[in-house]
C-alpha positions in Angstrom: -5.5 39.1 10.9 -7.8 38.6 13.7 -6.4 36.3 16.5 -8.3 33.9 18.8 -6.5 32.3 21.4 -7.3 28.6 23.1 -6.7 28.2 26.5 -4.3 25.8 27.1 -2.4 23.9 29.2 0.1 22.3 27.0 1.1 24.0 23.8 -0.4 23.3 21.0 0.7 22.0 17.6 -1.6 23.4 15.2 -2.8 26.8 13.8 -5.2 27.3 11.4 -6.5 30.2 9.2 -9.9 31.2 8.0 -9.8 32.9 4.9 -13.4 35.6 4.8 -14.0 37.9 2.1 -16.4 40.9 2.1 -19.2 39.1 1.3 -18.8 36.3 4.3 -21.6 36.9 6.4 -21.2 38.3 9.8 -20.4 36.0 12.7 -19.7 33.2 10.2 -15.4 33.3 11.7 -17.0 33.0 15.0 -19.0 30.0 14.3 -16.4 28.5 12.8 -13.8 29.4 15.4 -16.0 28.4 18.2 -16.7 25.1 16.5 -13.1 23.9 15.9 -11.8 24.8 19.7 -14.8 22.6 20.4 -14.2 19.6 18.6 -10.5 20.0 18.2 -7.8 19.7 21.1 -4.8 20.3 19.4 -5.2 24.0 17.7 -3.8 26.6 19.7 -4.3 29.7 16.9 -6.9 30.2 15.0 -7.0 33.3 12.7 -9.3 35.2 10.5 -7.7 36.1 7.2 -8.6 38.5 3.8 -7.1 36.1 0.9 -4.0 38.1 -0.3 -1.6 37.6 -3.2 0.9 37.3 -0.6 -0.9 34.4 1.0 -2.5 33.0 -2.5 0.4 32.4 -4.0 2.5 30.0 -1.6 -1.0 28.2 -1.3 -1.3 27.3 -5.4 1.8 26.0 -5.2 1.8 23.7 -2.9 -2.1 23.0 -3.8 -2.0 23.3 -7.4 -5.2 21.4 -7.8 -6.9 23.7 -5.1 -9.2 26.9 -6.1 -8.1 29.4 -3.5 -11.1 31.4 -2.6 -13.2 32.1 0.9 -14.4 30.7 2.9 -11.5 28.0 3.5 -9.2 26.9 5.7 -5.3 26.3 5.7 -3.7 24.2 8.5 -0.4 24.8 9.4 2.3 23.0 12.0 3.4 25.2 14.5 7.5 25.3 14.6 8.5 26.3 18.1 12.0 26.2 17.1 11.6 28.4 14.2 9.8 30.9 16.0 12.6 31.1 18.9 15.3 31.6 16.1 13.3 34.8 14.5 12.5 36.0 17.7 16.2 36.1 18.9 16.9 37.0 15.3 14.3 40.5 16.0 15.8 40.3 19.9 19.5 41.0 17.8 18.4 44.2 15.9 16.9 45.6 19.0 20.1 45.0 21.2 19.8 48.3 23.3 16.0 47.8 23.7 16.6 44.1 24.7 18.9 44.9 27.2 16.4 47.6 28.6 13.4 45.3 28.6 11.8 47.7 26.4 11.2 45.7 22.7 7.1 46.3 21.8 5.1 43.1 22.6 4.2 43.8 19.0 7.4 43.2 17.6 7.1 39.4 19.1 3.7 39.3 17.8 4.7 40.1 14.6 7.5 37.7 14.7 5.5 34.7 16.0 2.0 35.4 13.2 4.9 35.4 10.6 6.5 32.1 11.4 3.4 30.7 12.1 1.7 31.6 9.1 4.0 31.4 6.3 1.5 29.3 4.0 4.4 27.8 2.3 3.9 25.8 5.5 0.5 24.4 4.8 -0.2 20.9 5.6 -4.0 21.0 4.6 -6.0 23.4 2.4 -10.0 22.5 2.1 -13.0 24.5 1.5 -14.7 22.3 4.7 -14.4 22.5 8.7 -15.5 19.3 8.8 -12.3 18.2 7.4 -10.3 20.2 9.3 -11.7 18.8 12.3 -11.2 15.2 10.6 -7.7 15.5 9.5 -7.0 17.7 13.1 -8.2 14.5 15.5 -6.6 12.0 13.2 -3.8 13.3 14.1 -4.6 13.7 17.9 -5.3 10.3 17.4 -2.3 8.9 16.4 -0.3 10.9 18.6 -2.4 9.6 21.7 -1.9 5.9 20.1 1.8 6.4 19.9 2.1 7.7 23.5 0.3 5.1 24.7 3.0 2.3 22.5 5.5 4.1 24.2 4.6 3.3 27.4 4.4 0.1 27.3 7.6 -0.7 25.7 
């Protein structure tokens, strides 16, 4: 997987994957990519994926009405908590590295794209940016509506 990361000044909630095959045409992830940091505040990953079994699977089940093919899109919720638990979970095995400073930035990596893309996760599959960026903003929307309830109470 091919990482792209936004720059941001909070943390974001969202991630979402863009499943390519062979025969996607070049430059079509970075359209795509480029036009959901655009229109889209609250997406802090966005990855370019090969459909695997691995990756498939989880999807058909939770989307059983959903032909899983590329080009789509999975959106998933980012869990901060889960991803401290694995990482102090991988901090653990490495105990003697840990305590040297010397654990592989790609051990955390690896740590974080797992939790963050375990597709059993998935909170929207679609064959259509356009939705993505529809379901993405509702939900900045609502957020932003809430916050501002809040407020004023």
């Amino acid at each position: 997987m091919f990482f792209k990361k936004k720059a941001e000044e909070e943390e974001s909630d969202y991630c979402v994957a863009i499943f390519v095959d062979e025969d996607t045409e070049e430059g079509v992830y970075e359209r795509l990519t480029d036009r959901l940091f655009y229109e889209v505040e609250n997406i802090g990953v966005i990855s370019e994926a090969t459909l695997s079994t691995k990756m498939i699977e989880p999807l058909q089940r939770k989307f059983p009405e959903a032909e899983i093919k590329a080009v789509s899109f999975a959106v998933l919720k980012i869990d901060r908590q889960r991803i401290q638990d694995e990482t102090k979970k991988m901090e653990s095995k490495y105990k003697w590295r840990k305590l040297f400073d010397a654990i592989p930035i790609t051990e955390y990596l690896k740590v974080e794209d797992e939790v963050m893309y375990d597709f059993q996760n998935t909170i929207l599959y679609t064959e259509t940016v356009e939705e993505v960026i529809q379901f993405l903003n509702g939900i900045q929307a609502e957020k932003k509506n809430d916050e501002k309830h809040n407020i004023h109470q």
